[in-house]
C-alpha positions in Angstrom: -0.9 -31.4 -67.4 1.4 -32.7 -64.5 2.1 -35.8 -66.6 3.0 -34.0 -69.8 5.5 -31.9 -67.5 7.1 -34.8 -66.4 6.8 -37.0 -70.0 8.6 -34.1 -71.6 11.5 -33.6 -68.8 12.1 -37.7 -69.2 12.2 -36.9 -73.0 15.0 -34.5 -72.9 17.0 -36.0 -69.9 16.9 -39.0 -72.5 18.1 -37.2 -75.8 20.7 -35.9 -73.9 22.1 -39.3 -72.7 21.6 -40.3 -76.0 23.5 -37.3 -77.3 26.3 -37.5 -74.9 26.5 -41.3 -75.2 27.0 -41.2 -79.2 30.0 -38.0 -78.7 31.6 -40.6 -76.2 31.9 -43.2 -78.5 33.5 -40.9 -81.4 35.7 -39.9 -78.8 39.6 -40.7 -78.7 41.1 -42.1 -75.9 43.7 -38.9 -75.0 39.9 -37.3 -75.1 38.2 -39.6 -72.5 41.0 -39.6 -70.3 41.6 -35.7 -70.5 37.4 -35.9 -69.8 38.0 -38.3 -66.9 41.0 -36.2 -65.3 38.9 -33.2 -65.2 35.7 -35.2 -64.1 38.5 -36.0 -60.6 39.6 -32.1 -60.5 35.9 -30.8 -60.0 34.9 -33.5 -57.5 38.0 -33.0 -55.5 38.1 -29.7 -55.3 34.5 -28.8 -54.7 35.0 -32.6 -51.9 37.5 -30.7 -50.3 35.9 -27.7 -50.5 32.7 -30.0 -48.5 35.3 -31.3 -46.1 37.0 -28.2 -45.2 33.3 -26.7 -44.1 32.2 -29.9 -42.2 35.2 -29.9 -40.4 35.5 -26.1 -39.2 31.8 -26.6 -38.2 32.6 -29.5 -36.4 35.1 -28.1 -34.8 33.4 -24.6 -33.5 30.3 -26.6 -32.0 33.0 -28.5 -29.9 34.7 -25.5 -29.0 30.7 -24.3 -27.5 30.2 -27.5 -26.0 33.5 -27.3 -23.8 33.2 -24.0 -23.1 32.7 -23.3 -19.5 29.1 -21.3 -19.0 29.1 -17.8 -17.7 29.0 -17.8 -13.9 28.0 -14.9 -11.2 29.7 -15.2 -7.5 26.7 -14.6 -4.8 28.6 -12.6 -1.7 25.8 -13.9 0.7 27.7 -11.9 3.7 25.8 -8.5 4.6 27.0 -5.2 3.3 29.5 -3.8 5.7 27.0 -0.8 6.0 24.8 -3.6 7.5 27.4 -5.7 10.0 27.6 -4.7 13.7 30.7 -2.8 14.3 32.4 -3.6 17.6 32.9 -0.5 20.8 36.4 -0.2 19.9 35.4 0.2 15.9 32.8 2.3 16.5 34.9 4.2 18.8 38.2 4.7 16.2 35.4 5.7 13.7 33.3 7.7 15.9 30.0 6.4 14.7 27.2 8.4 15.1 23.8 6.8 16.5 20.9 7.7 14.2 17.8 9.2 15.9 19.7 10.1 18.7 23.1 11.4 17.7 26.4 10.8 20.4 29.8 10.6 19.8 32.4 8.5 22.1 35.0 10.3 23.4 37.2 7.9 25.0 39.8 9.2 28.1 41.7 7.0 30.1 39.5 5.4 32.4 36.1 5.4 30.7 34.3 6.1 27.7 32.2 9.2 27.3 28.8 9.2 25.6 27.7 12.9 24.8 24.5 14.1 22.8 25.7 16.1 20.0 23.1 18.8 21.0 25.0 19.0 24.2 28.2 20.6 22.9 28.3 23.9 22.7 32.0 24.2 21.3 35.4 22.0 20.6 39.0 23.6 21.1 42.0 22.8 19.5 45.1 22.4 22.2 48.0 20.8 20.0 46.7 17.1 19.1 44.0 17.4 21.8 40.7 19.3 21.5 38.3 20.6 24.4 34.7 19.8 24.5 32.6 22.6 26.2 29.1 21.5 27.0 25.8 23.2 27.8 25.8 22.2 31.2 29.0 23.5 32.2 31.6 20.6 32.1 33.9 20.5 30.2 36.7 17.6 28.3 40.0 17.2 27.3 40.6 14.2 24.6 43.6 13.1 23.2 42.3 13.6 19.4 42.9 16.1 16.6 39.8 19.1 16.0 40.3 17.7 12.7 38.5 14.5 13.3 36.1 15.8 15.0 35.1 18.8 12.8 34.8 15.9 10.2 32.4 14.2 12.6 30.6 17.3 13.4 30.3 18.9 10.2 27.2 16.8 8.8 25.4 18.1 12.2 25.9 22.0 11.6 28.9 22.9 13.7 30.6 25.1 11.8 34.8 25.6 11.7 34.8 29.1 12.9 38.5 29.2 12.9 41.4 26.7 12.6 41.3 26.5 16.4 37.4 26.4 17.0 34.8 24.1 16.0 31.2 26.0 17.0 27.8 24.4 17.4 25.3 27.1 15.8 22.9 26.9 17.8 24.7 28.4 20.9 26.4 31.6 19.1 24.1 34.3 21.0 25.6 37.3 18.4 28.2 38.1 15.7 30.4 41.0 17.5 32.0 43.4 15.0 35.1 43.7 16.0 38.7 42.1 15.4 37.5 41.2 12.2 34.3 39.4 13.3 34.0 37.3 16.7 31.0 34.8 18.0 29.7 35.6 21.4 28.5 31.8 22.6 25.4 31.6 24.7 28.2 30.9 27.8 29.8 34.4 27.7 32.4 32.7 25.1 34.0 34.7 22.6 35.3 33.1 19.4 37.4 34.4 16.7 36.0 34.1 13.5 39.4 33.9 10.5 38.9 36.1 7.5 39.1 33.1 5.5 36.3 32.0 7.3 34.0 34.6 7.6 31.7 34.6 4.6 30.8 30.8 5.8 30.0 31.4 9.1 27.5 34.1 7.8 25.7 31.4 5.8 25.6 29.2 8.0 24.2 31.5 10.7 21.9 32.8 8.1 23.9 36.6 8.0 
């Protein structure tokens, strides 16, 4: 059956030479040459046509090939959470030690390491602020409340007033008067700002 398939293909692929061979030779020459001229038209366009794709391929795989590759810069130095601060950095940003919690305040001639459950309360004098502690003593450093109520903050004191900074845990009562005023656990007595007031409450649990 194959070789029938094949016998008859050979057949016709014959005739038609045989056809196309006997219209040639009846042909004129303008004929033949207007055959030849448009024999030259296809295969140049549809070469060009060829060319123009092998070359834009060509092309674009070079283009890959030059390309630098994708690269990721490796910071191998620790994360700065992770480096060792030095005294005087961890002073200016009065790092807090975990587990046991100080703060430095520095005066002149020394540096002063306090618990922070030793503070009963912080005063604002101008651009200085007062530490009273629980055992009586008492400092003067040359920093803003500000800073220090920022310090604070995370470990419960509470801003009482734009003056006081107040560790909870030493306000003894809540006296009703002037508007509201915190009797510390020293005989203190802190003014509590009406702007103030419904967040001292919270925090001291109303």
């Amino acid at each position: 059956m194959k070789n029938k398939i094949i016998f008859g293909l050979v057949f016709i692929l014959a005739y038609g030479i045989h056809i196309a061979y006997a219209d040639f030779l009846n042909m004129g020459s303008a004929e033949i040459i207007m055959l030849l001229v448009a024999g030259l038209v296809f295969f140049g366009f549809f070469g060009g046509i060829f060319m123009l794709i092998y070359f834009l391929i060509k092309k674009n795989r070079s283009t890959s090939s030059n390309a630098a590759p994708n690269t990721v810069a490796i910071n191998f130095a620790p994360p700065l959470a992770y480096q060792n601060p030095t005294i005087e950095e961890r002073i200016d940003k009065k790092e807090v030690v975990k587990g046991n919690p100080r703060i430095a305040l520095p005066q002149q001639n020394e540096i002063r390491y306090v618990g922070v459950e030793e503070i009963i309360r912080c005063e604002a004098d101008n651009n200085y602020t007062n530490f009273f502690f629980s055992d009586g003593d008492q400092l003067l450093i040359s920093k803003s409340l500000k800073e220090y109520s920022d310090l604070l903050k995370p470990h419960g004191f509470v801003r009482a007033h734009q003056s006081h900074l107040v560790n909870p845990k030493f306000v003894k009562s809540w006296l009703k008067e002037d508007g509201g005023i915190l009797l510390m656990d020293n005989g203190d007595k802190i003014p509590v700002s009406k702007p103030n007031r419904e967040m001292v409450k919270e925090v001291l649990g109303k």
